[in-house]
PDB file of N, CA, C and O in Angstrom:
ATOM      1  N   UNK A   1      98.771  66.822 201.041  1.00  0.00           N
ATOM      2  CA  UNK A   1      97.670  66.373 200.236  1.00  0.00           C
ATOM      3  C   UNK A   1      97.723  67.108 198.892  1.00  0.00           C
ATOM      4  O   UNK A   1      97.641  68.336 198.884  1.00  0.00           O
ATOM      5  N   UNK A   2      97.855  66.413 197.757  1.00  0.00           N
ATOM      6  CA  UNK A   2      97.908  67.135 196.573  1.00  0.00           C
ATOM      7  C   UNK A   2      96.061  68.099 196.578  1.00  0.00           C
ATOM      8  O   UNK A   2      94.984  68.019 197.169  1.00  0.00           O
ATOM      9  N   UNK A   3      96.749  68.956 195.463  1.00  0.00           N
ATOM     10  CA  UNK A   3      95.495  69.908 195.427  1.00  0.00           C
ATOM     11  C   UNK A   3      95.164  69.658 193.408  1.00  0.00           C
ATOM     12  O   UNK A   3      95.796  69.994 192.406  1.00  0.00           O
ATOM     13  N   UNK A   4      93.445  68.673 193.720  1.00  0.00           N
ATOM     14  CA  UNK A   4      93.272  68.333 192.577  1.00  0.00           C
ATOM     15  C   UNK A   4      91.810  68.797 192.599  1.00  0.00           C
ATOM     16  O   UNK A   4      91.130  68.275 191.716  1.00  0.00           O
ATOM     17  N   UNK A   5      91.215  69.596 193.348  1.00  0.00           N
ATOM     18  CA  UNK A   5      89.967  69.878 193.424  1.00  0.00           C
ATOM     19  C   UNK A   5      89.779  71.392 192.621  1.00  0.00           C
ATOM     20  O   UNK A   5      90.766  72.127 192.579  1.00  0.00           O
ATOM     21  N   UNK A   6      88.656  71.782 192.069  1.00  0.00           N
ATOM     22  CA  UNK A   6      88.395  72.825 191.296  1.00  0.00           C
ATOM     23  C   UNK A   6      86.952  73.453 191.182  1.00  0.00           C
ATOM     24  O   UNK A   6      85.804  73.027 191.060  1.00  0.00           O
ATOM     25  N   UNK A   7      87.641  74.801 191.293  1.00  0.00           N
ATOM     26  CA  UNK A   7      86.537  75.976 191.587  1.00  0.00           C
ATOM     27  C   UNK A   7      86.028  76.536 190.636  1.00  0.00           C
ATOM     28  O   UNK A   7      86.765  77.477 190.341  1.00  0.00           O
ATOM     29  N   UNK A   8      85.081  76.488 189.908  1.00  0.00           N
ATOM     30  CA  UNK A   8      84.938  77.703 188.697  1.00  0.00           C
ATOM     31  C   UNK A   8      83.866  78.642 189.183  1.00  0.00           C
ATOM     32  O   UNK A   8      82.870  78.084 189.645  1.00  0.00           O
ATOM     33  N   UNK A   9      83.873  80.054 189.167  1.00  0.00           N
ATOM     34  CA  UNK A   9      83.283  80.821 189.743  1.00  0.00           C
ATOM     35  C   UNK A   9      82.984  82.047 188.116  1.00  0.00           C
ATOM     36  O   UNK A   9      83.603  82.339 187.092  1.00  0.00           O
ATOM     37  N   UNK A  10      81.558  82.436 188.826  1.00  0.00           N
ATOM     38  CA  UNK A  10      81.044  83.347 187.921  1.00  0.00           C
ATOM     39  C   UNK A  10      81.029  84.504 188.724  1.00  0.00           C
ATOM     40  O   UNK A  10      80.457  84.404 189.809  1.00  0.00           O
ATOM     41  N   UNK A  11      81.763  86.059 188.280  1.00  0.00           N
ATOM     42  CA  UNK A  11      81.762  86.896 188.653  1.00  0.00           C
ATOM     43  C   UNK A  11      81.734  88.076 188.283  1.00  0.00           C
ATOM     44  O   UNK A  11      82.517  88.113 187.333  1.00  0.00           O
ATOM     45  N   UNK A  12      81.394  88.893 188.411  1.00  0.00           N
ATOM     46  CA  UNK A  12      81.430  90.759 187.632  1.00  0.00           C
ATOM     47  C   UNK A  12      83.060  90.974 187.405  1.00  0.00           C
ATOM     48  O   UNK A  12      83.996  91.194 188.173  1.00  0.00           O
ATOM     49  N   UNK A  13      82.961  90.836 186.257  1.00  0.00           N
ATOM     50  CA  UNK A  13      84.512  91.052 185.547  1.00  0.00           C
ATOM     51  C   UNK A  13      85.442  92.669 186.143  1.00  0.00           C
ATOM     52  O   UNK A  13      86.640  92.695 186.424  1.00  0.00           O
ATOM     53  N   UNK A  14      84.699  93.599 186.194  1.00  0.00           N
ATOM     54  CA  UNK A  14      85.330  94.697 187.005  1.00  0.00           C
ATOM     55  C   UNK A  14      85.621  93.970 188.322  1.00  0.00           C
ATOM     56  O   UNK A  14      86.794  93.989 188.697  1.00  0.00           O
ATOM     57  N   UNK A  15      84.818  93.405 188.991  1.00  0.00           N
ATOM     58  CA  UNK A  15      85.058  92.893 190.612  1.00  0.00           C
ATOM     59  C   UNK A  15      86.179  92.112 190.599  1.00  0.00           C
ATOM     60  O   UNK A  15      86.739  92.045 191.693  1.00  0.00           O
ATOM     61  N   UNK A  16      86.726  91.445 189.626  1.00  0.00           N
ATOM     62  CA  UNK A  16      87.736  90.201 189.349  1.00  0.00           C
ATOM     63  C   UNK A  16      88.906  91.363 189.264  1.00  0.00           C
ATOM     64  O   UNK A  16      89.749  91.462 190.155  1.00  0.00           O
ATOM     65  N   UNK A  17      88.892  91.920 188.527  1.00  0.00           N
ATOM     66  CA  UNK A  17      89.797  92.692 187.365  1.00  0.00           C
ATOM     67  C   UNK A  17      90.381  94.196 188.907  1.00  0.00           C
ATOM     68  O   UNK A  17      91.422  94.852 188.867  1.00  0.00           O
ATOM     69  N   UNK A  18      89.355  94.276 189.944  1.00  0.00           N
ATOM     70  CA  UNK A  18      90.192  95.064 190.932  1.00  0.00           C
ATOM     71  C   UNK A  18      90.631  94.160 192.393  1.00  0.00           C
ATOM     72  O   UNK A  18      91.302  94.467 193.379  1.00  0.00           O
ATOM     73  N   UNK A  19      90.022  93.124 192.058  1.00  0.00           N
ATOM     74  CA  UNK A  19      90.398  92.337 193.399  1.00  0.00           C
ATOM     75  C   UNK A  19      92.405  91.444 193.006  1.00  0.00           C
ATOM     76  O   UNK A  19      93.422  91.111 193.615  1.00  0.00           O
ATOM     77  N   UNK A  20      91.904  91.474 191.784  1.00  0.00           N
ATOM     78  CA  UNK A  20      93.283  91.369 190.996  1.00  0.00           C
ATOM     79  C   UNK A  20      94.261  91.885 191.318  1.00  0.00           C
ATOM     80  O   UNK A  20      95.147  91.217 191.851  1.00  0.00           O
ATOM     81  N   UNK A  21      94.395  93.129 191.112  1.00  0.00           N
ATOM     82  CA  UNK A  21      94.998  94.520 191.464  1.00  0.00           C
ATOM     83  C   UNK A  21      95.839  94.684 192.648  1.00  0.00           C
ATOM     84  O   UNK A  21      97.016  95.021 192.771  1.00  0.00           O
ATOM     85  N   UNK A  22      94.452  94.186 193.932  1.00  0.00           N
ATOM     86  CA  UNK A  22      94.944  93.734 195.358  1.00  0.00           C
ATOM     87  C   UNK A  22      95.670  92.502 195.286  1.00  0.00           C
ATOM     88  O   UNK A  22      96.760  92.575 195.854  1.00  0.00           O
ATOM     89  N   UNK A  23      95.424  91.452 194.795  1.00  0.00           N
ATOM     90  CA  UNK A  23      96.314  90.320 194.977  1.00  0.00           C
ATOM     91  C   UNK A  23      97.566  90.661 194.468  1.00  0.00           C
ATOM     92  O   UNK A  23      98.521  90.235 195.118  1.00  0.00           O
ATOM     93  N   UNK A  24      97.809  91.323 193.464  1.00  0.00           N
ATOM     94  CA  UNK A  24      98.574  91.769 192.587  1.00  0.00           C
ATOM     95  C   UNK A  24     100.069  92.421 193.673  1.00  0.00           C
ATOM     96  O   UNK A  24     101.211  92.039 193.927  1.00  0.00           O
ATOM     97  N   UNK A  25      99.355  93.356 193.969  1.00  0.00           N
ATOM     98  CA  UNK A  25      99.962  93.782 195.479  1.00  0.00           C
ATOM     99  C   UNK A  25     101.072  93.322 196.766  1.00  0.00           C
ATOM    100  O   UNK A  25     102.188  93.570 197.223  1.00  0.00           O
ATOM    101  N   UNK A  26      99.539  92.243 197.011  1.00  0.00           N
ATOM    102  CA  UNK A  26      99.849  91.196 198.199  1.00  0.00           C
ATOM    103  C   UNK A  26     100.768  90.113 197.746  1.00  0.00           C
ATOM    104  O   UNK A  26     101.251  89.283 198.516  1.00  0.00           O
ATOM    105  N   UNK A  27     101.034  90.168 196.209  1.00  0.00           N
ATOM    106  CA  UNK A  27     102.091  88.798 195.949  1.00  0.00           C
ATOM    107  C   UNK A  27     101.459  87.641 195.924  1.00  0.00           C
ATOM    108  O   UNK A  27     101.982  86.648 196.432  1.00  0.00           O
ATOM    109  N   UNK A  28     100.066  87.585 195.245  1.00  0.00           N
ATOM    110  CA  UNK A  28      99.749  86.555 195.572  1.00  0.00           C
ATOM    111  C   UNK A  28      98.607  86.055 194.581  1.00  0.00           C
ATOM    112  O   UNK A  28      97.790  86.877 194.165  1.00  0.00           O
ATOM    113  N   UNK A  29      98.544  84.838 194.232  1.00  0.00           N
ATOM    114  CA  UNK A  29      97.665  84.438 192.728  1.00  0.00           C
ATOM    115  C   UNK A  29      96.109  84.370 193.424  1.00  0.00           C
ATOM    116  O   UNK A  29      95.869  84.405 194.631  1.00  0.00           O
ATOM    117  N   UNK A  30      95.338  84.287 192.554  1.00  0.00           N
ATOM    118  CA  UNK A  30      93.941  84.137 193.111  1.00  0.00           C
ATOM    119  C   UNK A  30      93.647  82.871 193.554  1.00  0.00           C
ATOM    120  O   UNK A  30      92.872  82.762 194.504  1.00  0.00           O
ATOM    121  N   UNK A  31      94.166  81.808 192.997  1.00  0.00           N
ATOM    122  CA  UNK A  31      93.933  80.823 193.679  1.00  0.00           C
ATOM    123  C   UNK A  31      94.620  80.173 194.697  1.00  0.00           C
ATOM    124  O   UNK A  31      94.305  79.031 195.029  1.00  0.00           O
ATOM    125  N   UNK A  32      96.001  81.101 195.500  1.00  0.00           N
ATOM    126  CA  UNK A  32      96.180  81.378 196.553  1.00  0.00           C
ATOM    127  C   UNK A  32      94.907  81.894 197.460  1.00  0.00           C
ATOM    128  O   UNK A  32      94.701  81.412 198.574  1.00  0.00           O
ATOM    129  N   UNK A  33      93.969  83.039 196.819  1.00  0.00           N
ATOM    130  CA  UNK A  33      93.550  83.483 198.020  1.00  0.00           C
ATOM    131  C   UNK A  33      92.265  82.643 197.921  1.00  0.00           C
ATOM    132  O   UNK A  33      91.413  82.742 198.804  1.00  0.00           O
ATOM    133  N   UNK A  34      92.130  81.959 197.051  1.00  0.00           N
ATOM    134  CA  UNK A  34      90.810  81.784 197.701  1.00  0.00           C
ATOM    135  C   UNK A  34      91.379  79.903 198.018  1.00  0.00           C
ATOM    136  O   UNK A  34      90.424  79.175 198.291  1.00  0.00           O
ATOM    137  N   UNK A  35      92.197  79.485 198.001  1.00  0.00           N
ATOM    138  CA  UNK A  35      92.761  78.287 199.330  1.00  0.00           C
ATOM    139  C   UNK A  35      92.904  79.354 200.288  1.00  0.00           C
ATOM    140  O   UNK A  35      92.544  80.112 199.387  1.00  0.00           O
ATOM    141  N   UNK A  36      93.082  80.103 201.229  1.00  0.00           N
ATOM    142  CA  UNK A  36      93.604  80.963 202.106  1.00  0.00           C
ATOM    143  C   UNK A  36      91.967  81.238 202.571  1.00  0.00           C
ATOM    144  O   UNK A  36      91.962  81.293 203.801  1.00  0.00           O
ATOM    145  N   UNK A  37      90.852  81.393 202.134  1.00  0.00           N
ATOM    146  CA  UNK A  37      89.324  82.114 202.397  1.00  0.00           C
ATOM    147  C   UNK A  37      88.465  80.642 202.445  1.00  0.00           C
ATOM    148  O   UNK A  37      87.552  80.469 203.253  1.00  0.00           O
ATOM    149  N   UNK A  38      88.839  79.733 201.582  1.00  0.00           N
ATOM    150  CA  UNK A  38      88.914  78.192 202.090  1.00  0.00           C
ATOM    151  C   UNK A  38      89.041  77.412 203.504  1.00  0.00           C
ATOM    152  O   UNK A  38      88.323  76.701 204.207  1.00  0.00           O
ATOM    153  N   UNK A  39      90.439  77.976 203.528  1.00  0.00           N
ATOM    154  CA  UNK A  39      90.955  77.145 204.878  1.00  0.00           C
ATOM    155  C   UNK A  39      90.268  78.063 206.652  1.00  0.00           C
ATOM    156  O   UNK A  39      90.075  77.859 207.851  1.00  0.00           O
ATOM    157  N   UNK A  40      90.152  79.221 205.430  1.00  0.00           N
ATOM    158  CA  UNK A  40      89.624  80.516 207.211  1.00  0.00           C
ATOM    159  C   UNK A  40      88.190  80.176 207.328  1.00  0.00           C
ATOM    160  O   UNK A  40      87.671  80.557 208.377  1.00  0.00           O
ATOM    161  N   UNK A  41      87.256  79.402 206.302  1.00  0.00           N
ATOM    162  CA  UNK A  41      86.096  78.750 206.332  1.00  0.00           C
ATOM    163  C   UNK A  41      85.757  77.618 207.156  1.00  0.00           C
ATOM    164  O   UNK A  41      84.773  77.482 207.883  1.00  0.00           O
ATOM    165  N   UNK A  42      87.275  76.356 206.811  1.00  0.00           N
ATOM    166  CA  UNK A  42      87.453  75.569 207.436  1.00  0.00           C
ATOM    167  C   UNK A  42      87.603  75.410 209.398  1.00  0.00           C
ATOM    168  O   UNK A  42      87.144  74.663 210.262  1.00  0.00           O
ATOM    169  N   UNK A  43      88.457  76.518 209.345  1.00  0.00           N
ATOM    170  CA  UNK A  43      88.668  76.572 210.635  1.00  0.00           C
ATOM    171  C   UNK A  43      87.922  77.355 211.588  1.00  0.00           C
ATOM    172  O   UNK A  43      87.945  77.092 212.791  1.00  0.00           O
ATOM    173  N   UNK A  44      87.126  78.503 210.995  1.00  0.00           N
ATOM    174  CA  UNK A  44      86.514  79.115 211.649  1.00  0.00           C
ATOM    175  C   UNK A  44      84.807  78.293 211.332  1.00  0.00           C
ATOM    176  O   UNK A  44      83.851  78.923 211.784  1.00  0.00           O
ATOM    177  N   UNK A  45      84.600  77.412 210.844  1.00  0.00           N
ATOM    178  CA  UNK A  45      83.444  76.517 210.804  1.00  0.00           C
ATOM    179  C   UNK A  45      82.635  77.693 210.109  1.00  0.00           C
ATOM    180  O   UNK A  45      81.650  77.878 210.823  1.00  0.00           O
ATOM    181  N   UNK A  46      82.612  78.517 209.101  1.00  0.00           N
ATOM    182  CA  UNK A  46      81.351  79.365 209.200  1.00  0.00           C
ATOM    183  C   UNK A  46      82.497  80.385 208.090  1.00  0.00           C
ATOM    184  O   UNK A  46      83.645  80.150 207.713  1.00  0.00           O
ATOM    185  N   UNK A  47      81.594  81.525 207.828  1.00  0.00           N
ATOM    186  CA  UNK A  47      82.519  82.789 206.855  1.00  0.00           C
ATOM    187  C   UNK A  47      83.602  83.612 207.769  1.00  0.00           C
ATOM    188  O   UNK A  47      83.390  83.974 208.927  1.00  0.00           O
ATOM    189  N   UNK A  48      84.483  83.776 207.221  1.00  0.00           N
ATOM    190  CA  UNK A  48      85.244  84.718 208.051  1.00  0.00           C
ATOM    191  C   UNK A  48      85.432  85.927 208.208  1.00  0.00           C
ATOM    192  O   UNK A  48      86.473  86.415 208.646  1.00  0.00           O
ATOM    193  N   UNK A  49      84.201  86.683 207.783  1.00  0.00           N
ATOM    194  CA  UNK A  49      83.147  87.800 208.356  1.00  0.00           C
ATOM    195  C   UNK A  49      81.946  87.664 208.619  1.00  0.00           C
ATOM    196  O   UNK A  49      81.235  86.697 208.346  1.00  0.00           O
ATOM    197  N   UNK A  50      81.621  88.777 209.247  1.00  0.00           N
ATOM    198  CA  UNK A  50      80.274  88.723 209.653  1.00  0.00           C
ATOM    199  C   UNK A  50      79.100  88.665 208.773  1.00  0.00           C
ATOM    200  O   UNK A  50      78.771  89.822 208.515  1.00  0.00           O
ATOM    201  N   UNK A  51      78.230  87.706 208.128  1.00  0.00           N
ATOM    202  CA  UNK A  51      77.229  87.621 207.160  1.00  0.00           C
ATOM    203  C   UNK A  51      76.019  87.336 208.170  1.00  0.00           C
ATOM    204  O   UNK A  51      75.859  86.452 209.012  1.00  0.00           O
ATOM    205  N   UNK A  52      75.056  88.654 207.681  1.00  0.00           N
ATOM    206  CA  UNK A  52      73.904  88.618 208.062  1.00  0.00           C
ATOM    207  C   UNK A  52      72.917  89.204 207.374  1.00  0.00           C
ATOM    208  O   UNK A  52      73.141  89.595 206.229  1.00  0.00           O
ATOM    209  N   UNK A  53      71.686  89.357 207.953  1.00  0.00           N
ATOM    210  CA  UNK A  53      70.213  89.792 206.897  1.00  0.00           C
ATOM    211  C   UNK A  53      69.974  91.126 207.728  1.00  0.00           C
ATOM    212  O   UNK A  53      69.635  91.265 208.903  1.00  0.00           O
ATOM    213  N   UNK A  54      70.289  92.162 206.636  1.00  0.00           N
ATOM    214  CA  UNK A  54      70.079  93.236 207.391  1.00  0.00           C
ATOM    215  C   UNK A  54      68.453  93.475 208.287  1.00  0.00           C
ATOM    216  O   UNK A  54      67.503  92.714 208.105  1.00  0.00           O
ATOM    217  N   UNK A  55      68.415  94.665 209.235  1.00  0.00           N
ATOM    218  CA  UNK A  55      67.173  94.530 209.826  1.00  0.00           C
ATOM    219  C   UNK A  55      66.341  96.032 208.522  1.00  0.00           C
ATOM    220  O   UNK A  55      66.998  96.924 207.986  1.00  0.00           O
ATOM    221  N   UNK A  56      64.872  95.811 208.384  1.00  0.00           N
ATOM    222  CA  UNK A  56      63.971  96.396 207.855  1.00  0.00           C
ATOM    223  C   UNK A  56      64.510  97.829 207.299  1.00  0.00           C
ATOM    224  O   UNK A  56      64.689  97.988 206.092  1.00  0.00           O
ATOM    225  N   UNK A  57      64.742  98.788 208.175  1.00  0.00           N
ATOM    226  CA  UNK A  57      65.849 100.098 207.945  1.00  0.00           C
ATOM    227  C   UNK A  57      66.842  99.695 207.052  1.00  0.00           C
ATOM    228  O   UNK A  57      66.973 100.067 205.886  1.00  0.00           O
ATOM    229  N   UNK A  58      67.443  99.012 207.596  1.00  0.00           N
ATOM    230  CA  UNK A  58      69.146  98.914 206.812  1.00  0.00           C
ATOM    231  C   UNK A  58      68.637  98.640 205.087  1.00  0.00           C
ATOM    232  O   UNK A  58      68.947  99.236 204.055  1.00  0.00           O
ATOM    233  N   UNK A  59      67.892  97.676 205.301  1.00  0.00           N
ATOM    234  CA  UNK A  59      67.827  96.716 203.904  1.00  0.00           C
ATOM    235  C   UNK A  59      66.871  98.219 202.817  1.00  0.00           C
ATOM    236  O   UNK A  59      66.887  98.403 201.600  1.00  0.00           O
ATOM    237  N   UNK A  60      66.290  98.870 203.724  1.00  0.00           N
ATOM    238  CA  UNK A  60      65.476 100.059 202.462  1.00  0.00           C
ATOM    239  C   UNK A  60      66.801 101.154 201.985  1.00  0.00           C
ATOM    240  O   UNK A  60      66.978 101.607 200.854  1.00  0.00           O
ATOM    241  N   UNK A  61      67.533 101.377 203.059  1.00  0.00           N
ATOM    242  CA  UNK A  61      68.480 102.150 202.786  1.00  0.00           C
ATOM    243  C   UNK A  61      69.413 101.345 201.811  1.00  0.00           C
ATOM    244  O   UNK A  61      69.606 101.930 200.745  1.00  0.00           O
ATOM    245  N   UNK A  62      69.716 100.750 201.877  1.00  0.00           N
ATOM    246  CA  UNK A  62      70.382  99.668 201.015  1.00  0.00           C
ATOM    247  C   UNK A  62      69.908 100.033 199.645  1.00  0.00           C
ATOM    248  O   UNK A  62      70.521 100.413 198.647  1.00  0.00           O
ATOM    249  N   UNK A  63      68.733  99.826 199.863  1.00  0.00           N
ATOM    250  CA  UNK A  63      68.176  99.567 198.194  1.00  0.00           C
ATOM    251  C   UNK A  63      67.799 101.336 197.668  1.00  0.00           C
ATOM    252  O   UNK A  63      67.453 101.660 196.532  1.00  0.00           O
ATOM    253  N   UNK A  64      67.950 102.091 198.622  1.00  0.00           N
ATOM    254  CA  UNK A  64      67.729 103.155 197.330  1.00  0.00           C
ATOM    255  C   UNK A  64      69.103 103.934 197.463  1.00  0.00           C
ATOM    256  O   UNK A  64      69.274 104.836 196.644  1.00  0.00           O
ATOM    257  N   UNK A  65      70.089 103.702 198.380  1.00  0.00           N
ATOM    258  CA  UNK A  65      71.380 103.612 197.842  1.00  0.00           C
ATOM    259  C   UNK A  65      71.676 103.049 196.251  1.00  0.00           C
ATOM    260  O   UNK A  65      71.924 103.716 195.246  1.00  0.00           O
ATOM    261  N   UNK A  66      71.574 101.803 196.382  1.00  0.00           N
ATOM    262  CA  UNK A  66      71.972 101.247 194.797  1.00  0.00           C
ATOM    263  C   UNK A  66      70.619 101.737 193.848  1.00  0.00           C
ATOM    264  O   UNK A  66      70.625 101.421 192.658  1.00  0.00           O
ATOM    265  N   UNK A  67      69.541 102.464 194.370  1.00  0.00           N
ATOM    266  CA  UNK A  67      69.270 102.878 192.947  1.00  0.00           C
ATOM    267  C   UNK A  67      69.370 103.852 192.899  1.00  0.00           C
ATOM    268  O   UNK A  67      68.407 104.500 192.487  1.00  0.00           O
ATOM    269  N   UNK A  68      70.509 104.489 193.264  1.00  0.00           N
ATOM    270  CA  UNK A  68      70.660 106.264 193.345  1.00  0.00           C
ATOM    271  C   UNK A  68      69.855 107.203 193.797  1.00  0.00           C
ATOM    272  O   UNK A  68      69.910 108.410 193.559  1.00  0.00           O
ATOM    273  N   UNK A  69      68.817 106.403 194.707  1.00  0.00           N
ATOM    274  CA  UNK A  69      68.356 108.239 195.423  1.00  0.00           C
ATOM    275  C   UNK A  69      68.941 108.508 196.947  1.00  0.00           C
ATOM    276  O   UNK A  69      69.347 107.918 197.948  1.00  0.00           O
ATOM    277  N   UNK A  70      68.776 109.378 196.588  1.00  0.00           N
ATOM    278  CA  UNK A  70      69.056 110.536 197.911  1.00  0.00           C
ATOM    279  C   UNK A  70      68.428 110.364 199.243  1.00  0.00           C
ATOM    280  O   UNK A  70      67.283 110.726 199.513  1.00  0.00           O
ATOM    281  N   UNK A  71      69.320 109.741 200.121  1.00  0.00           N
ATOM    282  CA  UNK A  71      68.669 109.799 201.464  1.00  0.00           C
ATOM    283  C   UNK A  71      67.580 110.459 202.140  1.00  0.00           C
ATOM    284  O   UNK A  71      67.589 111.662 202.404  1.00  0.00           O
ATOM    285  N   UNK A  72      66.654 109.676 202.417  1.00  0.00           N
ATOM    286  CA  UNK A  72      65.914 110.995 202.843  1.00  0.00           C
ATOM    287  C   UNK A  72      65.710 111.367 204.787  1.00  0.00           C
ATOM    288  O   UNK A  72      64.861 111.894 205.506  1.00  0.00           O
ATOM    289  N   UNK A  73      67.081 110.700 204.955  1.00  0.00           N
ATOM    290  CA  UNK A  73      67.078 110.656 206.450  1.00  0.00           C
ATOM    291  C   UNK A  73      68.086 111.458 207.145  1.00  0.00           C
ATOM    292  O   UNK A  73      69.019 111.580 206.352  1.00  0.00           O
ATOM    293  N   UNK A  74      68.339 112.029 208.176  1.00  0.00           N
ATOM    294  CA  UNK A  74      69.495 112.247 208.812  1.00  0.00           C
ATOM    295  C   UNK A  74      69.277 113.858 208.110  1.00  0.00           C
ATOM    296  O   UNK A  74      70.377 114.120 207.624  1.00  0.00           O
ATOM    297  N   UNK A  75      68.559 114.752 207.916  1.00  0.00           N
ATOM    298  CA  UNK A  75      68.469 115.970 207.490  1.00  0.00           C
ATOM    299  C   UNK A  75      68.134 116.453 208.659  1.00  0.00           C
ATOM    300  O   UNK A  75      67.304 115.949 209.415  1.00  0.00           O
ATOM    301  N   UNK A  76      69.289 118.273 209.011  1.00  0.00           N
ATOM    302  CA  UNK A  76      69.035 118.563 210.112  1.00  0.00           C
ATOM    303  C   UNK A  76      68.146 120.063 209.637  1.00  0.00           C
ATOM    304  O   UNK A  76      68.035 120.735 208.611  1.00  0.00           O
ATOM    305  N   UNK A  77      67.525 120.112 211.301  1.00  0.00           N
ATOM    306  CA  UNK A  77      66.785 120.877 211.636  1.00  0.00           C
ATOM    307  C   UNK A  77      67.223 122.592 211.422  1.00  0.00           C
ATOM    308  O   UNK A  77      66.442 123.476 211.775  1.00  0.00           O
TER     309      UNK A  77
END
C-alpha cells in the first residue's frame, strides 16, 4: 500500500531535537518511527504503553515535582 497519508505534529523542539539523537542511533528517520508506534497502535488496539490517570497522591507529587519543590514525604525518623 503506498504511504500517502500525513502527520504534522506540534512539539517542544528540545523533545524533537533529543528524541532525534535516539533515532539517530537506532538508524532510523522519524518517520520510520512513528509508522513503527503507528502500526504497535494498530495491532495492539490501544497505546503501546501503559497510559493512565494517576491516583490523588501520585498526581500532587507530580505537580510539585515540576514546580520544583521539595518532597515533603518519605523523611526519616
Amino acid at each position: 500500500m503506498p504511504k500517502t497519508a500525513t502527520v504534522t505534529v506540534r512539539l517542544d523542539p528540545k523533545v524533537k531535537h533529543e528524541a532525534q539523537k535516539v533515532l539517530d542511533k537506532l538508524g532510523i528517520t522519524t518517520s520510520q518511527a512513528v509508522t513503527m508506534y503507528f502500526n504497535q497502535i494498530s495491532a495492539e488496539k490501544g497505546l503501546p504503553f501503559r497510559a493512565h490517570i494517576p491516583n490523588v497522591e501520585t498526581a500532587l507529587i507530580m505537580q510539585d515535582a515540576l514546580a520544583g519543590k521539595k518532597p515533603a514525604y518519605g523523611k526519616r525518623c
